[in-house]
C-alpha positions in Angstrom: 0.0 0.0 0.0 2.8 2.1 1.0 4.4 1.3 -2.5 1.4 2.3 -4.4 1.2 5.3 -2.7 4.4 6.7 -2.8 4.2 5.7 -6.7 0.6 7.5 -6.7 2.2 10.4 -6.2 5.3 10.5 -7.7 3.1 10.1 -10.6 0.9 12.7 -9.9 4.1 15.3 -9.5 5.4 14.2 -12.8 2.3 15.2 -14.1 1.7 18.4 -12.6 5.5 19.2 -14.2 4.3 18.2 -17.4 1.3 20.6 -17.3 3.5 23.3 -16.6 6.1 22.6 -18.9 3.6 22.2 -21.4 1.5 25.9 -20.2 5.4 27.4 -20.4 6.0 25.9 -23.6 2.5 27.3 -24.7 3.2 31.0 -23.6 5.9 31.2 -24.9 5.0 30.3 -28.3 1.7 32.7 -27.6 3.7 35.4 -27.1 5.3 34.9 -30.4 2.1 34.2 -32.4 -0.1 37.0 -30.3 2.3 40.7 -30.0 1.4 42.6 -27.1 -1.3 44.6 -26.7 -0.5 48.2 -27.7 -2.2 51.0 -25.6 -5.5 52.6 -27.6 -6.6 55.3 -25.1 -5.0 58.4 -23.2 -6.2 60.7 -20.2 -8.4 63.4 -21.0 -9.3 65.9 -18.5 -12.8 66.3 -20.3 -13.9 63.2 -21.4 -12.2 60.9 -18.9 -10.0 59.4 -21.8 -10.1 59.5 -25.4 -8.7 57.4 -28.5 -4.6 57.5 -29.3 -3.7 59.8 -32.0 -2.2 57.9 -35.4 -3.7 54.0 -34.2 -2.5 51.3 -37.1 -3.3 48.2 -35.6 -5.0 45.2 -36.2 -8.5 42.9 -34.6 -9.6 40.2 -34.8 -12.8 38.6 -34.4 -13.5 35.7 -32.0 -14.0 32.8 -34.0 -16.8 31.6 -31.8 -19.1 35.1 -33.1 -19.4 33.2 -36.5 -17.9 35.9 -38.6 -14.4 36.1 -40.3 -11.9 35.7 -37.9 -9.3 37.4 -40.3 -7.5 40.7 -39.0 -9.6 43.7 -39.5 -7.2 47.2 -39.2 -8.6 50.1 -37.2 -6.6 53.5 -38.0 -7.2 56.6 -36.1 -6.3 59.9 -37.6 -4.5 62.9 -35.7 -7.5 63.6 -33.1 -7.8 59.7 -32.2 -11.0 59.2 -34.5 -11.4 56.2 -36.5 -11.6 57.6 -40.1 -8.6 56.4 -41.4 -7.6 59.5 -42.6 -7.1 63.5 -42.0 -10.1 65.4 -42.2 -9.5 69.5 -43.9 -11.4 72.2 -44.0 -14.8 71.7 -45.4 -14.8 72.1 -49.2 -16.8 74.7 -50.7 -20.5 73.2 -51.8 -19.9 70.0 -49.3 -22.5 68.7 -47.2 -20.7 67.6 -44.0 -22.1 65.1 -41.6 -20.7 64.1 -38.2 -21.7 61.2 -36.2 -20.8 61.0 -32.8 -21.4 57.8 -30.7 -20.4 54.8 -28.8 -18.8 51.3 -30.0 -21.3 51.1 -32.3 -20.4 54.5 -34.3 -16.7 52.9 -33.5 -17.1 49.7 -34.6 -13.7 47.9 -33.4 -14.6 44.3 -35.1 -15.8 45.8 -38.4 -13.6 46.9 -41.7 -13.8 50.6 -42.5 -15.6 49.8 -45.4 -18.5 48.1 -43.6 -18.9 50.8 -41.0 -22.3 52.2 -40.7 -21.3 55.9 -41.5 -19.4 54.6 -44.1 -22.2 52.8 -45.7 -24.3 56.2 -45.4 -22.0 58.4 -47.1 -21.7 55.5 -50.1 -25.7 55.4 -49.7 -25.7 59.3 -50.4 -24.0 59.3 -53.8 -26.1 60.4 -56.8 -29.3 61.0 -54.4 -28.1 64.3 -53.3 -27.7 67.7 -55.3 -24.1 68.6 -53.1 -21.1 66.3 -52.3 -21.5 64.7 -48.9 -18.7 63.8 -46.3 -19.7 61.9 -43.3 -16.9 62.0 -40.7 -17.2 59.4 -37.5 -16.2 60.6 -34.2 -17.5 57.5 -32.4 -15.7 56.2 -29.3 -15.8 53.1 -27.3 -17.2 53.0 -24.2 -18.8 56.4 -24.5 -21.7 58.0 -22.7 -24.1 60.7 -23.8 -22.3 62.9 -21.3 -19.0 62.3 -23.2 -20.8 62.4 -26.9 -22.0 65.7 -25.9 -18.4 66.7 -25.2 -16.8 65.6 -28.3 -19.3 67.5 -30.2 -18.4 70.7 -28.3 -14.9 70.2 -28.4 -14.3 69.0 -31.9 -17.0 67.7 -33.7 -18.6 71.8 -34.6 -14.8 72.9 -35.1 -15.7 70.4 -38.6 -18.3 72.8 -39.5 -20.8 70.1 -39.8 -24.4 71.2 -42.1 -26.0 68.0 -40.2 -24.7 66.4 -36.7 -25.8 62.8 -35.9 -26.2 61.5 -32.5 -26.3 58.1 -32.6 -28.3 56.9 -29.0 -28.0 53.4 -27.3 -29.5 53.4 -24.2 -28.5 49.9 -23.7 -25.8 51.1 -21.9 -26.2 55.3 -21.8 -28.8 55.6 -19.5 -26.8 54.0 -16.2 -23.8 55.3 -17.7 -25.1 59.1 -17.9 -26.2 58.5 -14.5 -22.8 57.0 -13.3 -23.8 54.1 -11.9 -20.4 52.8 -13.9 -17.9 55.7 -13.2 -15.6 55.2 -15.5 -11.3 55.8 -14.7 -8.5 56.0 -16.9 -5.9 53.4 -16.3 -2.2 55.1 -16.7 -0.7 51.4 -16.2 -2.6 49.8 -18.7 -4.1 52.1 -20.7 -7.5 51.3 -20.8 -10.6 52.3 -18.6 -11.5 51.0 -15.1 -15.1 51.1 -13.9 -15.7 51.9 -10.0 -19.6 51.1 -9.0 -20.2 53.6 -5.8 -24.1 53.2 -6.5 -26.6 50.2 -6.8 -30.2 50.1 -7.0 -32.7 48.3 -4.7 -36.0 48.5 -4.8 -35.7 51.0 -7.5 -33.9 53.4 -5.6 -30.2 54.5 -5.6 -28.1 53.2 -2.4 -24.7 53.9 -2.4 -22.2 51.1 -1.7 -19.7 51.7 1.2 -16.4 52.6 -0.1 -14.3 49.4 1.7 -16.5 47.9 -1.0 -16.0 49.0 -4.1 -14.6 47.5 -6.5 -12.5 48.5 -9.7 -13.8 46.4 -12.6 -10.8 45.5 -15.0 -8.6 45.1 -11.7 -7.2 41.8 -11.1 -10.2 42.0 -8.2 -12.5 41.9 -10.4 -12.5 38.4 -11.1 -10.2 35.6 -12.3 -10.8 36.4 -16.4 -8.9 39.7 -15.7 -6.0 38.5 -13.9 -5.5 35.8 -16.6 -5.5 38.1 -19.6 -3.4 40.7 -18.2 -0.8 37.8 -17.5 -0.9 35.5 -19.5 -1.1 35.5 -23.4 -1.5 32.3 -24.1 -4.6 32.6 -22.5 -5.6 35.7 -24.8 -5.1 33.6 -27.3 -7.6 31.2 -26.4 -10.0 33.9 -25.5 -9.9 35.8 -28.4 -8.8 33.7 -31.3 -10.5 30.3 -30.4 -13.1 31.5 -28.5 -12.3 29.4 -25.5 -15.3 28.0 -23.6 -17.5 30.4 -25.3 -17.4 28.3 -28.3 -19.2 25.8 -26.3 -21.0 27.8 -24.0 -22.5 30.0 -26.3 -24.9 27.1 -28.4 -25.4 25.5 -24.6 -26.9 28.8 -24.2 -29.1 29.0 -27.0 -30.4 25.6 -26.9 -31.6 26.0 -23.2 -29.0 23.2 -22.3 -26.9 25.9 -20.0 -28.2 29.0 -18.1 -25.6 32.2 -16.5 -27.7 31.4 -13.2 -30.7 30.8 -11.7 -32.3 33.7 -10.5 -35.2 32.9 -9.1 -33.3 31.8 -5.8 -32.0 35.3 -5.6 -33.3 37.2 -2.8 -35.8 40.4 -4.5 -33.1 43.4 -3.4 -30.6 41.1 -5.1 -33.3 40.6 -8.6 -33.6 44.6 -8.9 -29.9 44.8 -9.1 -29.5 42.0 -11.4 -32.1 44.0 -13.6 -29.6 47.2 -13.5 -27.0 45.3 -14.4 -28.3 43.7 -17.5 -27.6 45.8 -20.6 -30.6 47.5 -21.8 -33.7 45.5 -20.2 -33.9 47.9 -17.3 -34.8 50.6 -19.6 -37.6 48.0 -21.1 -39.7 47.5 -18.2 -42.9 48.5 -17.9 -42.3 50.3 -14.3 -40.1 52.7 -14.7 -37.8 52.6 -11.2 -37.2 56.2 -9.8 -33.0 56.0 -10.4 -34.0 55.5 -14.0 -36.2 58.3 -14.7 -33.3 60.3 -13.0 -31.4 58.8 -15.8 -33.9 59.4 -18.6 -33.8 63.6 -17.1 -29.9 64.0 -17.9 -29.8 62.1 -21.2 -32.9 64.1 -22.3 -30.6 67.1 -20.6 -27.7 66.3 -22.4 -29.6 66.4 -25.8 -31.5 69.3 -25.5 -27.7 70.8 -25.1 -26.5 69.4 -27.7 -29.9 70.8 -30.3 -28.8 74.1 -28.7 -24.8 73.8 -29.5 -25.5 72.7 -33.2 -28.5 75.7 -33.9 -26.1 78.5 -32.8 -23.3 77.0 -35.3 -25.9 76.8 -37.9 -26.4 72.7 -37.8 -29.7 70.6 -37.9 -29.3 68.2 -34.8 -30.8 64.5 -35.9 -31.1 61.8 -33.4 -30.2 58.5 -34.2 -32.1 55.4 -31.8 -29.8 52.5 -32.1 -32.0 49.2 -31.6 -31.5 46.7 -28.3 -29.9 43.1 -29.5 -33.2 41.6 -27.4 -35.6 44.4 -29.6 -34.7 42.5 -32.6 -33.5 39.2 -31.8 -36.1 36.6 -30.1 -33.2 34.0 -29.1 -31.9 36.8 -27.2 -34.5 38.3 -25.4 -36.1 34.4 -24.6 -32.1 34.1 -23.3 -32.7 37.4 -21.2 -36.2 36.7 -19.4 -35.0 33.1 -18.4 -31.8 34.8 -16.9 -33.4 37.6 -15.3 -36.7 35.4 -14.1 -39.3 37.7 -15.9 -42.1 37.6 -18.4 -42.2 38.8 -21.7 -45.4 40.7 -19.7 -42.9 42.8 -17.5 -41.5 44.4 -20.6 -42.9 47.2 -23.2 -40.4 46.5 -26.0 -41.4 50.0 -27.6 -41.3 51.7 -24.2 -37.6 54.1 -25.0 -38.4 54.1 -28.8 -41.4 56.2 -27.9 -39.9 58.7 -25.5 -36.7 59.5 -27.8 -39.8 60.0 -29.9 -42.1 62.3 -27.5 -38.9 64.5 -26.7 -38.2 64.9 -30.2 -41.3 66.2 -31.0 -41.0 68.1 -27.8 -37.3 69.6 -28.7 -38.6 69.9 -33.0 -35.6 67.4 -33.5 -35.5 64.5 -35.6 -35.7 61.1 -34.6 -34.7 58.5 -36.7 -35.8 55.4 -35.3 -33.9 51.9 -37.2 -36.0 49.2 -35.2 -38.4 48.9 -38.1 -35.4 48.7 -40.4 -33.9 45.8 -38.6 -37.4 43.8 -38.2 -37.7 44.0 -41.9 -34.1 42.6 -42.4 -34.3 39.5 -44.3 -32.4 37.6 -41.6 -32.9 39.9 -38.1 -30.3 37.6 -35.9 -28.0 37.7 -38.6 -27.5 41.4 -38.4 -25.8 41.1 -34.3 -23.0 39.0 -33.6 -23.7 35.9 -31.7 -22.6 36.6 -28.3 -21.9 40.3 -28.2 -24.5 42.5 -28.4 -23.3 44.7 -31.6 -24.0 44.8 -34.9 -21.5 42.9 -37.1 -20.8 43.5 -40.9 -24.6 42.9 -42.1 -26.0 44.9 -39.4 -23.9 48.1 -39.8 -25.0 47.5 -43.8 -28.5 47.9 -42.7 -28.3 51.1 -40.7 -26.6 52.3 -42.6 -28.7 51.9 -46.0 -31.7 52.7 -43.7 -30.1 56.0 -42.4 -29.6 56.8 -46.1 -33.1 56.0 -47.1 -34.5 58.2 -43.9 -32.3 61.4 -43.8 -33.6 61.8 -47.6 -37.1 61.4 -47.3 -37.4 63.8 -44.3 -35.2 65.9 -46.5 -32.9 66.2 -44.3 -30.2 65.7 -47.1 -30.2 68.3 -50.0 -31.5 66.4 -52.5 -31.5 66.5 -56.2 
């Protein structure tokens, strides 16, 4: 017995060297294959942090969204903007457009040729009496807070004849109210979030400082510790998708669930609402924190309609459509995780106030929900586990957009 022990666990230690000579041997060939990181984002004393100037770099897709995995190149030009190219002084007899928006406006996973503004100015040609330019100031990450910033600081320096701003309050309306206060990282040059507040019961409660977190921190879970160590394990994150490759048909088959929720405790539910991307803003009783939320994006728009009038610019709205607005795999996916009924949502329910204050404010509203339930294929328009639009959805918009801005003639037209 003694014998078989000992030989147990020799065996056992020549095996745990093994693994680790093998994860060594892995890394190391990881960090050939995969080059570091390079830093995309600087401090700004404005807008918490904004794009590196002169980006050339290259992304790739996850295989496990289903779309090409090849490299796709994001250039920024001098002001940290992803247009691939200087923008000069407006051209005499040019209709300018700017967009300003979040990741979507950005779009880090899709070729400059598929973007959505892109695909609007190439929409444009031959339907308007003037040349039009369409120039993309969208930034990852950002709020309405931080769009209306861009647009004071740099986006009416362009001399823009029609300003875009392109809304997704799947994520703007807790961000605007800074449930997710965002921090610029020096070390690592990205962003940090730092909760202080949480809802319960539909009311703001702030969360004591000794517990606060910084999301993106090694704290913040095990994920994050992993990929700022090890590249290997980037590798199998990004490139092969990792678990997600299996996880992510478990999840749309109904063979795997993110939790059960149903064994939370209520307090515990309400947050788990907050925290979901979008759905909060979807329910049919409207918690107090997010009306407050709803006042300072409305706030922030009204600004911004005021900004572009007194530089002589028509102010258009752009509503950007929820994944689970559009996709019923998704929002099936969402109810189950968040123990609700299709009955506790008004799937409409933001569509028509972005509506209401635009009528309110005389601002446009161009809505693309309609757009994207006429798509021949809906789900095929969002990638499969991220909640953006891939190459076919940013097609759509922007076609749709096209369409839209000229029959409100809000494009000269021919």
């Amino acid at each position: 017995m003694r014998r078989f022990l000992v030989g147990l666990l020799a065996n056992m230690f020549l095996f745990a060297l093994a693994v680790i000579a093998a994860l060594g041997v892995g890394e190391i060939l990881a960090r050939r294959i995969l080059p570091e990181t390079p830093r995309t984002y600087a401090d700004s004393a404005t807008r918490g942090w904004k794009p590196l100037p002169h980006l050339d770099i290259t992304w790739r897709v996850p295989a496990y969204e289903g779309g090409d995995p090849g490299p796709v190149r994001i250039r920024t030009d001098s002001h940290g903007f992803r247009i691939g190219h200087e923008v000069g002084p407006k051209k005499p007899g040019t209709f300018r457009i700017v967009v300003v928006g979040d990741s979507f406006t950005f779009g880090a996973p899709i070729h400059e040729q598929h973007l959505y503004p892109t695909v609007l100015e190439r929409s444009l040609v031959g339907r308007t009496s003037r040349p039009v330019e369409v120039v993309n100031l969208g930034v990852p990450g950002y709020g309405v807070h931080q769009e209306h910033v861009t647009l004071e600081e740099q986006g009416l320096a362009l001399h823009p004849d029609l300003v875009i701003e392109a809304l997704y309050l799947g994520n703007d309306l807790q961000e605007t109210l800074g449930l997710h206060r965002r921090v610029f990282d020096s070390k690592t040059g990205g962003t940090l979030e730092a909760p202080d507040q949480r809802i319960i019961n539909g009311r703001m409660v702030p969360i004591p400082r000794d517990r606060i977190v910084m999301r993106g921190t090694p704290k913040a879970g095990t994920k994050e510790w992993l990929r700022a160590r090890s590249r290997l394990y980037a590798l199998l994150a990004d490139r092969l998708g990792g678990f997600g490759a299996l996880r992510a048909p478990l999840l749309r088959t109904g063979f795997a669930r993110d939790e059960i929720p149903r064994l939370l405790p209520p307090t515990q539910r309400v947050e788990r609402l907050w925290s979901a991307v979008g759905t909060v803003s979807l329910l049919r009783e409207t918690p107090p924190a997010i009306e407050e939320a709803w006042t300072l994006v409305e706030k922030h728009l009204d600004d911004m309609d005021s900004l572009c009038r007194a530089h002589g610019a028509r102010f258009v709205v752009l509503f950007i459509p929820y994944k689970i607005q559009v996709v019923p795999e998704r929002r099936k996916q969402e109810l189950i995780r968040l123990a609700i009924t299709q009955a506790d949502l008004d799937l409409e329910k933001p569509n028509r106030r972005v509506a209401d204050w635009g009528r309110r404010r005389g601002v446009e509203v161009i809505d693309l929900l309609k757009a994207f339930h006429g798509a021949p294929d809906p789900g095929s328009t969002y990638f499969h586990v991220d909640s953006h639009w891939n190459d076919k959805g940013h097609e759509v918009a922007g076609r749709a957009l096209a369409d839209l801005l000229v029959a409100r003639g809000l494009v000269p037209t021919r």
